[in-house]
VEXPASE-314140 format. One line per 10 residues: number of its first residue (from 1); for each residue x negated, y, z negated of N, C-alpha, C. Coordinates in pm, 1 decimal. Layout:
% residues N
NUM = X Y Z X Y Z X Y Z; ...
END
This chain:
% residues 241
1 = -15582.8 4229.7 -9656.0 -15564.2 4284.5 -9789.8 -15420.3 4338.1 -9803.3; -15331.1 4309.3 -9892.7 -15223.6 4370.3 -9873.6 -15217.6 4494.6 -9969.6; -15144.8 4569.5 -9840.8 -15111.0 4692.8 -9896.8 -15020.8 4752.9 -9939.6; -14964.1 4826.8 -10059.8 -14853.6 4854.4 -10122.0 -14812.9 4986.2 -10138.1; -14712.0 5066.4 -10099.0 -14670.7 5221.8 -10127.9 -14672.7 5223.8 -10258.4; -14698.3 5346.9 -10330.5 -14611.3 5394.5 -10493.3 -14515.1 5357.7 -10474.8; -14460.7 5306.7 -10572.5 -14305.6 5277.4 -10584.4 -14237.6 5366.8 -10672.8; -14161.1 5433.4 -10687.0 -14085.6 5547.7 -10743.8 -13963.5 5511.4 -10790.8; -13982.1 5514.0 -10917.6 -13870.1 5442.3 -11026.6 -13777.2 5565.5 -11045.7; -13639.8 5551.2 -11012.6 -13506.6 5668.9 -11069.2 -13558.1 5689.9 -11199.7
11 = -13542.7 5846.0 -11246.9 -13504.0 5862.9 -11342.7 -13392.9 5792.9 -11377.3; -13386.6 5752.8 -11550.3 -13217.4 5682.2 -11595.0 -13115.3 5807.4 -11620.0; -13176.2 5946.5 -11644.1 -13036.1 6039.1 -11652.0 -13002.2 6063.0 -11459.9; -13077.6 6052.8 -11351.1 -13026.3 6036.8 -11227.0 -12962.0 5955.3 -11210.6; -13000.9 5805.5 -11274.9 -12883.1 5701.1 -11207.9 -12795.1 5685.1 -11283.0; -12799.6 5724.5 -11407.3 -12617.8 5800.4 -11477.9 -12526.5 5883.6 -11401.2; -12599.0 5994.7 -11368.2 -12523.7 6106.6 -11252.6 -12508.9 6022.9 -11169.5; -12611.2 6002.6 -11074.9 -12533.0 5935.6 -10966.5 -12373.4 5833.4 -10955.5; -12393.0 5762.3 -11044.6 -12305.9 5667.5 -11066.3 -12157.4 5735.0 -11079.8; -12165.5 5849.1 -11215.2 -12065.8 5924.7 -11263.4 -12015.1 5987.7 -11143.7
21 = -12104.5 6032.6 -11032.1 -12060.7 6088.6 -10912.8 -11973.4 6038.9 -10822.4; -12016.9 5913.5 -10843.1 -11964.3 5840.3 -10703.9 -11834.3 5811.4 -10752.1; -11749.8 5753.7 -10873.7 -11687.5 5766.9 -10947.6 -11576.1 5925.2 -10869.7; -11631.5 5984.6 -10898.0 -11565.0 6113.9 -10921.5 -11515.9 6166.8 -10761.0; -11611.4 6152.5 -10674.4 -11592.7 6141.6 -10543.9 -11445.0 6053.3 -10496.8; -11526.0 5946.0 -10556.6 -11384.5 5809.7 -10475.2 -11252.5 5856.1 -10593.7; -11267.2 5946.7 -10633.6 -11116.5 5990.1 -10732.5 -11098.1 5824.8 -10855.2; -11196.3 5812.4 -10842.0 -11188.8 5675.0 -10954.5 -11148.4 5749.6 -11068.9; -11258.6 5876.9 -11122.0 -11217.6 5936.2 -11226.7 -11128.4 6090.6 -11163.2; -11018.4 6135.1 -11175.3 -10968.3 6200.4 -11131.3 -10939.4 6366.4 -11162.6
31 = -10934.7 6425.9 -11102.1 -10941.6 6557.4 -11190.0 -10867.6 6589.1 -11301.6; -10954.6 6627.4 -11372.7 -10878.5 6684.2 -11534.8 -10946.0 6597.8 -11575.5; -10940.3 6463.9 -11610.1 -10998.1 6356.2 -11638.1 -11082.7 6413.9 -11722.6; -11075.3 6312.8 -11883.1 -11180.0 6343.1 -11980.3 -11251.9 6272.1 -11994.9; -11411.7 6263.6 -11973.9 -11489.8 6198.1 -12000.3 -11541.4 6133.7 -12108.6; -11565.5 5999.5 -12142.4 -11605.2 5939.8 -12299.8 -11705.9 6025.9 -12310.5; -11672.2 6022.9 -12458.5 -11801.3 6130.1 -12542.9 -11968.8 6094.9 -12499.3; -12046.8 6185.0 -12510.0 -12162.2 6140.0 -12545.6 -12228.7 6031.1 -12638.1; -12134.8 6029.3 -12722.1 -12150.6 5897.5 -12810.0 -12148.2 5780.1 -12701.9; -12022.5 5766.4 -12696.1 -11965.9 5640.3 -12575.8 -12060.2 5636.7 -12473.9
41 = -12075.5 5754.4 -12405.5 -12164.6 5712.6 -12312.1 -12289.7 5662.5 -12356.3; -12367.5 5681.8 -12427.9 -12471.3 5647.8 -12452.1 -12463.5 5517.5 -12503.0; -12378.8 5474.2 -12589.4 -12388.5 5324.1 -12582.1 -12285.4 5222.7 -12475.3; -12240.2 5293.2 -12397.9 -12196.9 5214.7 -12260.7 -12343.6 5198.9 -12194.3; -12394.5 5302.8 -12200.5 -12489.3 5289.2 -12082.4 -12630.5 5263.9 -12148.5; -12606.2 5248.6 -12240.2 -12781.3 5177.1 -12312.8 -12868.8 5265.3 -12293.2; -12834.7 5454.2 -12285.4 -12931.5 5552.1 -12306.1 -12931.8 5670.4 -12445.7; -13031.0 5722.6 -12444.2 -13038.5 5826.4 -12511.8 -12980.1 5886.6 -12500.5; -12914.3 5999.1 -12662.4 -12851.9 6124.6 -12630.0 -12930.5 6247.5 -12530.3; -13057.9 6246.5 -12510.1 -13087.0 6346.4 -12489.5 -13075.3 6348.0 -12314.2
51 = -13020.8 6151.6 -12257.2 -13083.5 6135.2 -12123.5 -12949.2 6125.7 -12058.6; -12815.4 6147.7 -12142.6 -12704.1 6158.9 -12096.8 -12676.2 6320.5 -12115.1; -12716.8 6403.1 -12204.4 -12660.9 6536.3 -12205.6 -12765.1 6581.9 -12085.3; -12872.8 6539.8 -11992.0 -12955.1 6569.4 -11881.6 -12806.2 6508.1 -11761.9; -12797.5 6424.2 -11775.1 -12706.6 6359.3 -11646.3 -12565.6 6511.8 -11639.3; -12539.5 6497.4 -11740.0 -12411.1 6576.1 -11755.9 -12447.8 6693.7 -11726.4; -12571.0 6818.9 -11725.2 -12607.3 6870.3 -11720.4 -12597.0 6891.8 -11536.7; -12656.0 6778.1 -11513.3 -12680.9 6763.1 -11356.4 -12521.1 6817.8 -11257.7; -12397.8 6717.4 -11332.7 -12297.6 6718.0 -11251.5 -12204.0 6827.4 -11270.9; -12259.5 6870.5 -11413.6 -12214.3 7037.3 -11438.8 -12220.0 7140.3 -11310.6
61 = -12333.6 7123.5 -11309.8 -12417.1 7245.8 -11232.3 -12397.3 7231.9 -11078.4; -12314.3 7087.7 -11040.5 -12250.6 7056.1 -10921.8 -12105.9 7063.3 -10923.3; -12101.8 7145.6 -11008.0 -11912.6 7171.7 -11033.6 -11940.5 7054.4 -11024.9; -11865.9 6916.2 -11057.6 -11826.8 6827.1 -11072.7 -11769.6 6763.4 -11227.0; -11798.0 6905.6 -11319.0 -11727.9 6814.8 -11456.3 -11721.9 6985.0 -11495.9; -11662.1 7004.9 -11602.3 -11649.4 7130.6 -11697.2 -11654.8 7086.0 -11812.0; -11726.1 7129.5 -11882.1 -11829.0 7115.3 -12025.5 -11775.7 7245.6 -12112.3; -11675.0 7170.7 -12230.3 -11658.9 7260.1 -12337.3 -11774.0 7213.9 -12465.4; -11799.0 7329.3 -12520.9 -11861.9 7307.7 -12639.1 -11793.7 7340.2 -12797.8; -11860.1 7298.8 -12892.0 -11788.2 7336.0 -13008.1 -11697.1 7155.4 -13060.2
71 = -11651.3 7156.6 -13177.9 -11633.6 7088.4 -13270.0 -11514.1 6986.7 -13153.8; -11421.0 7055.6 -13084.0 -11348.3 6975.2 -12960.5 -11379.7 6976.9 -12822.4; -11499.1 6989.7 -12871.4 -11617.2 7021.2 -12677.8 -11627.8 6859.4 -12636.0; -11633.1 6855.7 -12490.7 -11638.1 6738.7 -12382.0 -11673.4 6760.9 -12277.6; -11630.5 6652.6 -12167.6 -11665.6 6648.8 -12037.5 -11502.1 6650.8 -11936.4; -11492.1 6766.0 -11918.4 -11342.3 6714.7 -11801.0 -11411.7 6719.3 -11625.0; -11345.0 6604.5 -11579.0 -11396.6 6602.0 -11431.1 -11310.8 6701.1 -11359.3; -11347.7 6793.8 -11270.4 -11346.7 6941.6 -11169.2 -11400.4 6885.1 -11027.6; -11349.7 6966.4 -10988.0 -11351.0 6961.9 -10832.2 -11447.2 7093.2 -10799.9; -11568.5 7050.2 -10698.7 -11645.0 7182.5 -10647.4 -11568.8 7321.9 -10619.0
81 = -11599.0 7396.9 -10633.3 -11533.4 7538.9 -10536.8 -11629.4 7534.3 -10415.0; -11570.2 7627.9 -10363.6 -11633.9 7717.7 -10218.6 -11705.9 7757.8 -10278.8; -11719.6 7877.5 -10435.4 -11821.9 7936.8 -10502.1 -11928.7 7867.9 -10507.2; -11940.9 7707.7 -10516.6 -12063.7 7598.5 -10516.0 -12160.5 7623.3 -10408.2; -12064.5 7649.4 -10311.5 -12149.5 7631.3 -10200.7 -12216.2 7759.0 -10170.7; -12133.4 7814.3 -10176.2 -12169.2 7971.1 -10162.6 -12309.1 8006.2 -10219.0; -12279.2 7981.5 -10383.7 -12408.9 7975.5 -10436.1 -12543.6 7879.5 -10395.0; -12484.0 7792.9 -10366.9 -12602.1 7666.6 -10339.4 -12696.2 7750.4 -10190.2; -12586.2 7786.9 -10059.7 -12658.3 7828.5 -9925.3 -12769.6 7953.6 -9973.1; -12714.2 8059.7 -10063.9 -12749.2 8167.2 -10080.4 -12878.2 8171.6 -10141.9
91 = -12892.9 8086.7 -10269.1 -13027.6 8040.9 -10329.5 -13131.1 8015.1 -10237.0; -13080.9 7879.1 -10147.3 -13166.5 7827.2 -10015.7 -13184.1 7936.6 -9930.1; -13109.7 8023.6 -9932.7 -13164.7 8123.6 -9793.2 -13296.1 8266.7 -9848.8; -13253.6 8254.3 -9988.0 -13356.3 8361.4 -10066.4 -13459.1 8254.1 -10095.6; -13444.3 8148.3 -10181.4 -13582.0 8092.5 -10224.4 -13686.5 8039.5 -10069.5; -13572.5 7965.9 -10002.4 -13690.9 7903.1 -9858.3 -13723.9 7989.9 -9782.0; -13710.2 8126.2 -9812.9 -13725.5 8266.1 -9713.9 -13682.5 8263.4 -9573.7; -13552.0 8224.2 -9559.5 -13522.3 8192.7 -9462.0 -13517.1 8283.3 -9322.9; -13532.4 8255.2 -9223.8 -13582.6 8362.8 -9118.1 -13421.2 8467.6 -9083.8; -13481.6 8580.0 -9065.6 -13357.0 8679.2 -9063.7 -13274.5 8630.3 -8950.6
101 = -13363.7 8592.1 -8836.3 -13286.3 8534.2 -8736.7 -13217.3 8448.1 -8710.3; -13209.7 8321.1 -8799.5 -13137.3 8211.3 -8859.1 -13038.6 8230.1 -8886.6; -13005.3 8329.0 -8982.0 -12864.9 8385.7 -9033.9 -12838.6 8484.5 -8904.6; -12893.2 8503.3 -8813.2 -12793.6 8565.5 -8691.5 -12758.5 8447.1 -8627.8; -12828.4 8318.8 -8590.4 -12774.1 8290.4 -8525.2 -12648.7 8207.1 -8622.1; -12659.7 8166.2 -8718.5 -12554.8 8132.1 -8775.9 -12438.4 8202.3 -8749.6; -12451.1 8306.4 -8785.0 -12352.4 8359.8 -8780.4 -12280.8 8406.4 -8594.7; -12361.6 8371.1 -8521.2 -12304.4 8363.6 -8385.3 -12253.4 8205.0 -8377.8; -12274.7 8157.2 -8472.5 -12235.6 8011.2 -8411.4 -12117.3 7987.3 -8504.2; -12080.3 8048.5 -8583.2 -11959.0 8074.1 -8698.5 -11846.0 8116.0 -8628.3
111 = -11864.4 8221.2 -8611.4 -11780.2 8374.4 -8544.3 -11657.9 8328.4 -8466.5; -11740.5 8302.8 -8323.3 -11617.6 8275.0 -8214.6 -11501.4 8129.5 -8212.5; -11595.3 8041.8 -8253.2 -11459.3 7939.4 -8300.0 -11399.8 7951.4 -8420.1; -11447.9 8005.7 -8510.6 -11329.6 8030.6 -8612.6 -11220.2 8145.0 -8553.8; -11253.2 8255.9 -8459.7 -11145.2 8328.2 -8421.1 -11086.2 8255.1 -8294.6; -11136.4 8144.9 -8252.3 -11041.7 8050.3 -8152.3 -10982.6 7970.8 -8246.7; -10997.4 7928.3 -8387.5 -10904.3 7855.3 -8431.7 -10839.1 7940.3 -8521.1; -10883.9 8029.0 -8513.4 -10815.9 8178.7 -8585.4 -10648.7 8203.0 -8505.6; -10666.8 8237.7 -8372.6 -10563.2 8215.3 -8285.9 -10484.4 8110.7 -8296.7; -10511.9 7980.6 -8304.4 -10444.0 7868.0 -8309.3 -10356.8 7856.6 -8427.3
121 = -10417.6 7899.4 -8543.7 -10368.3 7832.1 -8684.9 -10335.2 7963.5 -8826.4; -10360.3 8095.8 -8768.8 -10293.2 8186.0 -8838.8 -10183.9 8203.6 -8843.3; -10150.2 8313.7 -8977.9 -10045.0 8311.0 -9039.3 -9992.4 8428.8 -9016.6; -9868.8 8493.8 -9068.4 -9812.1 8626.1 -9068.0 -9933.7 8693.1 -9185.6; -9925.4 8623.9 -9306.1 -10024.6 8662.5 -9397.7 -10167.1 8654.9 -9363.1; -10193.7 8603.4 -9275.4 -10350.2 8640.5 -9232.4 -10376.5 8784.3 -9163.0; -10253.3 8753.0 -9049.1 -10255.7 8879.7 -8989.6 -10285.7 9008.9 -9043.4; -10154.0 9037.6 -9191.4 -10145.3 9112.6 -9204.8 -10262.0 9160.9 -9296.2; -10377.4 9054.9 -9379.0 -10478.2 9074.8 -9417.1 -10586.8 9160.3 -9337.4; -10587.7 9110.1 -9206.1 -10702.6 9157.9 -9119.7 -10707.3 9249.9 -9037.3
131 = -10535.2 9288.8 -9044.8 -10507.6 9445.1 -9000.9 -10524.2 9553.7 -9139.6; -10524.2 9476.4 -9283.7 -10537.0 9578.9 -9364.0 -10694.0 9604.3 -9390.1; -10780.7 9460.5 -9373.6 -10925.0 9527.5 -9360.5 -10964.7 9608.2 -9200.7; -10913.9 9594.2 -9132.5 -10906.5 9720.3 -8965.6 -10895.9 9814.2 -9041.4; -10774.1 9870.0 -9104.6 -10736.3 9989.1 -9118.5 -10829.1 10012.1 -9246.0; -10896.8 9988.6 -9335.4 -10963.4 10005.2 -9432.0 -11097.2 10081.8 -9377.1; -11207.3 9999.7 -9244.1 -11271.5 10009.5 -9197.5 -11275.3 10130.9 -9088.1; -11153.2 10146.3 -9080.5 -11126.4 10259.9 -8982.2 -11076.6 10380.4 -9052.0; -11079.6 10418.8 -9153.7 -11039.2 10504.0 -9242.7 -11197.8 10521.3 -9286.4; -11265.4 10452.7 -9335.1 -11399.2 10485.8 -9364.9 -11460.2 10556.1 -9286.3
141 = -11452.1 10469.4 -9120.7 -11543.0 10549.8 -9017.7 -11522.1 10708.7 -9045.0; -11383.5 10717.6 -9043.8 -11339.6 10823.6 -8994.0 -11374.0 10925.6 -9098.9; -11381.2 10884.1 -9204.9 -11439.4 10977.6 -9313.9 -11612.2 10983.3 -9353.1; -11666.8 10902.0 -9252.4 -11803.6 10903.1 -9252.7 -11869.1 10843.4 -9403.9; -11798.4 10772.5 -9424.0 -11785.2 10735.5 -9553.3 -11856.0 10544.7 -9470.9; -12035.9 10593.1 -9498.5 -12094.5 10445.6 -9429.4 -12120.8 10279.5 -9495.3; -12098.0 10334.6 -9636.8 -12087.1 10201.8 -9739.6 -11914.3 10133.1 -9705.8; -11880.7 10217.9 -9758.9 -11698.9 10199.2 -9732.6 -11673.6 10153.8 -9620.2; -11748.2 10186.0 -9529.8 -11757.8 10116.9 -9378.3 -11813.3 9939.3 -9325.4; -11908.6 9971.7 -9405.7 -12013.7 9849.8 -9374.9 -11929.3 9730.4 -9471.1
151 = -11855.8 9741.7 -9597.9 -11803.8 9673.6 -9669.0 -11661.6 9622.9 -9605.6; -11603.7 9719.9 -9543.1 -11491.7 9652.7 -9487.4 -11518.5 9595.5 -9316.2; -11622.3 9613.6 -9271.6 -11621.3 9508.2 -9168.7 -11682.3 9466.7 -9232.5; -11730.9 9368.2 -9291.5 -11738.0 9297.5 -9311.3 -11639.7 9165.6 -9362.2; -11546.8 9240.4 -9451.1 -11400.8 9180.4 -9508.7 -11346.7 9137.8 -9366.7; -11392.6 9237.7 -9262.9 -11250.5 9206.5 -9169.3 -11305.4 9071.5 -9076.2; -11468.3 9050.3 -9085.9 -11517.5 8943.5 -9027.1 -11454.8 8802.2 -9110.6; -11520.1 8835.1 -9209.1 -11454.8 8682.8 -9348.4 -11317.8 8664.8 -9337.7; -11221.7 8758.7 -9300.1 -11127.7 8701.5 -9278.2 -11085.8 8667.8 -9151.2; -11102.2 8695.3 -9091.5 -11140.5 8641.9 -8958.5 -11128.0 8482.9 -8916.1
161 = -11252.4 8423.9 -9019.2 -11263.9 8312.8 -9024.5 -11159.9 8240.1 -9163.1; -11122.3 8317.6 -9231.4 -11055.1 8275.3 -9295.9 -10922.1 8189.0 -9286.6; -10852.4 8282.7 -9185.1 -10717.7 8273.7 -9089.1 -10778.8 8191.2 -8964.9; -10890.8 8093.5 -8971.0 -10918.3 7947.5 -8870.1 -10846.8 7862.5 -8992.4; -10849.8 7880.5 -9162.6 -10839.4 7780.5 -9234.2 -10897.8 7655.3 -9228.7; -10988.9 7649.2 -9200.9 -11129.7 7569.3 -9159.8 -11171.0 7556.7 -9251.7; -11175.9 7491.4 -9396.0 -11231.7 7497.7 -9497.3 -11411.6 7540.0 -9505.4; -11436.2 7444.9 -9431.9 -11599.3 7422.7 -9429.6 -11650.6 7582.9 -9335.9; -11601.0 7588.4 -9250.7 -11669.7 7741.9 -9186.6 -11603.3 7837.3 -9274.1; -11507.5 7863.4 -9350.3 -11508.3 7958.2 -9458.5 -11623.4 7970.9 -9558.7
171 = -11643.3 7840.4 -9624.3 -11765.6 7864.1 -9731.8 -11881.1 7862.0 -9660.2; -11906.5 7836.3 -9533.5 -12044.2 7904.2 -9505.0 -12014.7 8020.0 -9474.1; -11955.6 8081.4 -9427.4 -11972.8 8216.8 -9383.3 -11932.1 8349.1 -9516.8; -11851.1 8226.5 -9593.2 -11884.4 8347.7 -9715.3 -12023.7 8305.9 -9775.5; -12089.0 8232.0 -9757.3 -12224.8 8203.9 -9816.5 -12336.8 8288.4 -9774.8; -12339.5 8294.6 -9621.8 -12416.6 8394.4 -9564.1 -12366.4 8554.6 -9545.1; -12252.4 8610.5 -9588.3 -12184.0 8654.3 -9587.3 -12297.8 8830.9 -9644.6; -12311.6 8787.2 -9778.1 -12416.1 8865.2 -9852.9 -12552.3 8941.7 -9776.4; -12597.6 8814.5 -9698.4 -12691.7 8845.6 -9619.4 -12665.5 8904.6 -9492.3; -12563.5 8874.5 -9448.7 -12473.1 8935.0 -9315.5 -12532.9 9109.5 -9356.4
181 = -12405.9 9156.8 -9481.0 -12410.0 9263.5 -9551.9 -12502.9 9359.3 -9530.6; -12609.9 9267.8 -9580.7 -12730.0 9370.1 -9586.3 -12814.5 9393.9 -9466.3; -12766.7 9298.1 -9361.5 -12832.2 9321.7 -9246.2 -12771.5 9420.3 -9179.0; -12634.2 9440.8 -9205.7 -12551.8 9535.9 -9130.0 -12572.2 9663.7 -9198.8; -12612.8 9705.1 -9338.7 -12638.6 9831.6 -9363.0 -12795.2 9887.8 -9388.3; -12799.8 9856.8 -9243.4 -12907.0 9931.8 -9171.4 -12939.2 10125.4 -9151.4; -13028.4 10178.3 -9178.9 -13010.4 10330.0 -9094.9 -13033.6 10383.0 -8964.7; -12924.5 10446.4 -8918.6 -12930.8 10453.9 -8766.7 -12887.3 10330.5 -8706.5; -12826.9 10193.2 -8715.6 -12735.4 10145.9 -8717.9 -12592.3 10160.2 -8688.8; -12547.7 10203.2 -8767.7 -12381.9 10230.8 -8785.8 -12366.4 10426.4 -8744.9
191 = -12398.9 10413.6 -8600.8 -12348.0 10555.6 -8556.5 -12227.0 10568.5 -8517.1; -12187.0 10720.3 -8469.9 -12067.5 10712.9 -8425.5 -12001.5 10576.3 -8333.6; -12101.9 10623.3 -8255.2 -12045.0 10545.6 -8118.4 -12008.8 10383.1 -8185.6; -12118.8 10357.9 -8221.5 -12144.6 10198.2 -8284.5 -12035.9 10195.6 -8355.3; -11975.8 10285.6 -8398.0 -11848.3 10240.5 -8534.9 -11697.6 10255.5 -8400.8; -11748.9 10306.9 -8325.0 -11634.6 10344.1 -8187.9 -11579.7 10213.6 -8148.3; -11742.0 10162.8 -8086.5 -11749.3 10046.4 -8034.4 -11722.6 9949.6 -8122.0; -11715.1 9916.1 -8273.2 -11648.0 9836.0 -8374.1 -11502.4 9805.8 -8337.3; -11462.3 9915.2 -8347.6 -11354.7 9914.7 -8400.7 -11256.3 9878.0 -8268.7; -11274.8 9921.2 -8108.2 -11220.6 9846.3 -8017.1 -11273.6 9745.2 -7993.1
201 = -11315.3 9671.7 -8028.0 -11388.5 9521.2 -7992.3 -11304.5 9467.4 -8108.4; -11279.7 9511.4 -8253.4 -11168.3 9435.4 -8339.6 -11020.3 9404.1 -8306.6; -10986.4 9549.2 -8270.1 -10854.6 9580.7 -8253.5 -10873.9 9405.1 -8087.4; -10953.0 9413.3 -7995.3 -10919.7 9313.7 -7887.8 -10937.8 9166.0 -7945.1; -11008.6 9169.6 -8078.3 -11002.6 9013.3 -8119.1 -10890.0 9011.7 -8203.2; -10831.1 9105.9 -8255.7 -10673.9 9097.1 -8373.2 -10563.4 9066.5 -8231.2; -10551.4 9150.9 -8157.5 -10457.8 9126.5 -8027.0 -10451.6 8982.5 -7985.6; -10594.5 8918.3 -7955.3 -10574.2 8819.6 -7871.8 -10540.6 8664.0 -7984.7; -10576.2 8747.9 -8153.1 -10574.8 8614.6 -8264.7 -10363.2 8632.1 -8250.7; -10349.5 8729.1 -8284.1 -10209.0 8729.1 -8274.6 -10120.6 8686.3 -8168.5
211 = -10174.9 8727.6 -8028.2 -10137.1 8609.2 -7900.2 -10154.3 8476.7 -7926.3; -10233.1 8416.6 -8014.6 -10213.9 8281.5 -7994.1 -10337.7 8254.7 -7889.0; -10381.5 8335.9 -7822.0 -10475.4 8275.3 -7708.3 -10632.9 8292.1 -7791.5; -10653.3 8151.7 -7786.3 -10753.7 8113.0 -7824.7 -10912.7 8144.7 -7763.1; -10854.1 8126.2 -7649.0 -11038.1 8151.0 -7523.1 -11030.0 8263.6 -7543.2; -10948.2 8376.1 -7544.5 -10985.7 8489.4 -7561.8 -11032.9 8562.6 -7697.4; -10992.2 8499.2 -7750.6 -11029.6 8560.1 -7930.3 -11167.2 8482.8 -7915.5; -11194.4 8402.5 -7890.8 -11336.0 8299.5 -7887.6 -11421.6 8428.7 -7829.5; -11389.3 8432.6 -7674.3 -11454.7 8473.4 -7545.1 -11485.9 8669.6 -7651.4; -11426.4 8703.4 -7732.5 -11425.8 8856.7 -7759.8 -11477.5 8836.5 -7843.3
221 = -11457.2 8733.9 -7952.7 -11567.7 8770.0 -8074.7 -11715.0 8777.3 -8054.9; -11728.7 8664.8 -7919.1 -11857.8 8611.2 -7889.4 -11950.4 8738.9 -7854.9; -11886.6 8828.9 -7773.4 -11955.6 8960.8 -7693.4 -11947.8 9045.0 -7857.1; -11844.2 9059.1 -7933.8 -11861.0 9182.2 -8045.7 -11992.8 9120.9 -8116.6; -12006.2 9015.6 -8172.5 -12119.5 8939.9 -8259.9 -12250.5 8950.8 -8147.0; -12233.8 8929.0 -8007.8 -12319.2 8922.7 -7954.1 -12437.0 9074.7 -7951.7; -12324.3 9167.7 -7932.9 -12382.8 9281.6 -7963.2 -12409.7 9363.4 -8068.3; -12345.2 9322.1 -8204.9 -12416.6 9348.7 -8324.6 -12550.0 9297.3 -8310.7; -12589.1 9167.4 -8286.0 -12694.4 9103.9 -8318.3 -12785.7 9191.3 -8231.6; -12766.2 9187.2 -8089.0 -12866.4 9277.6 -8030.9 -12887.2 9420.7 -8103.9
231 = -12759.4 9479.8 -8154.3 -12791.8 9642.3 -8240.6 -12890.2 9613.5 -8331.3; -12870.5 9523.0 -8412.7 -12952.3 9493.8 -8547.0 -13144.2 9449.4 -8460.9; -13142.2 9349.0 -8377.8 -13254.4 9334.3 -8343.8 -13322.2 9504.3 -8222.8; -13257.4 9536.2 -8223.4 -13322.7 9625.4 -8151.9 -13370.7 9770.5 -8277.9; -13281.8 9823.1 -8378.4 -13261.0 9855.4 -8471.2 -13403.5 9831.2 -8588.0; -13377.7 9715.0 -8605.0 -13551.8 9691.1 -8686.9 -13640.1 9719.5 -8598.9; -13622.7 9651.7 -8436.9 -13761.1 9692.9 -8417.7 -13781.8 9830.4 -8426.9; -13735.9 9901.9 -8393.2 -13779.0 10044.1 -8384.5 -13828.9 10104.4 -8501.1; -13726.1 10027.3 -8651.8 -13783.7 10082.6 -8758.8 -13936.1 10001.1 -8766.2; -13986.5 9938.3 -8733.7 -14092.9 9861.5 -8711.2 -14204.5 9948.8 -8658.9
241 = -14197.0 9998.7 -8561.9 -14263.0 10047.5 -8502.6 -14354.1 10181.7 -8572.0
END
């Protein structure tokens, strides 16, 4: 007897997007680039108005076009941001409930090679970024001031990875970045000592990013991240308990 799967027909406003995508990808249509009207499109492509303002809709919402409205409103083709992604990880990590521990280990698997390529490929201007979130963070401690605290290490991590110039491990780690945040402003967390122990474990990964030596900015971030993560898991549990 032969047997047959469902067969699953594209939507026609998907295989508009798609198409318009691929287009836009291979720089066929190039940035700035104005897109034929909705009119045009719809009779280029033998669809409805309502199944092309869905397509356009689609590649909107993928940064991939910017949509003015009004009497000289269109379609100009755009290039994603980092903000895309940012938004896109962040949704996925709240809607799929993603496990708290996931985003630790992410973020251990982020950390130390971006501050080994941190070493390799920074700037005078990175530097001087990530000594001004140090000193931001260390001015907080010192004023017991624990928001002001928790906000600038954090800055001083993101940039961190920033100064790898790694495109792709920048927008994840500002993606998880949020969630980092809130894991770090914990209570009973961020004690003295713990803000002690911050702040020389930074000052030895800024030293060794500014040497140029890579295994060591790697080898130091790995133990500072290593032992946040243990603070934080040891930290809930107790509030657990």
């Amino acid at each position: 007897m032969l047997e047959l799967k469902p067969i699953t027909v594209p939507k026609a406003a998907d295989v508009l997007a798609d198409t318009l995508r691929e287009k836009i990808l291979k720089n066929e249509l190039a940035e700035g680039a104005e897109l034929p009207s909705e009119r045009d499109l719809c009779e280029r492509a033998g669809l409805s108005r309502a199944t092309v303002r869905e397509a356009l809709r689609i590649l909107e919402s993928e940064g991939l076009i910017a949509t003015r409205l009004g009497r000289y409103g269109g379609s100009t083709v755009a290039r994603p941001s980092a903000a895309a992604i940012e938004r896109s990880v962040g949704i996925f990590i709240r809607g799929q409930r993603i496990r708290f521990e996931a985003v630790l280990e992410t973020r251990a698997a982020i950390e130390p090679p971006s501050a080994r390529f941190g070493a390799l490929h920074r700037t005078e201007a990175d530097l001087e970024e990530m000594e001004a979130c140090h000193a931001r963070l260390v001015a907080a401690s010192e004023a017991d001031d624990l928001p002001g605290y928790v906000r600038a290490n954090l800055d001083w991590h993101v940039q961190v990875v920033r100064s790898s110039h790694n495109e792709l491990l920048i927008a994840f780690m500002q993606a998880v970045a949020q969630s980092v945040y809130l894991a770090t402003d914990l209570d009973g967390f961020n004690s003295v000592a713990v803000r002690k122990a911050v702040i020389q474990a930074h000052r030895r990964v800024i030293d060794a990013i500014r040497a140029g030596d890579g295994d060591a900015a790697a080898r130091r971030m790995e133990r500072h991240v290593g032992a946040y993560i243990d603070g934080v898991r040891t930290t809930t549990a107790a509030a657990a308990k």
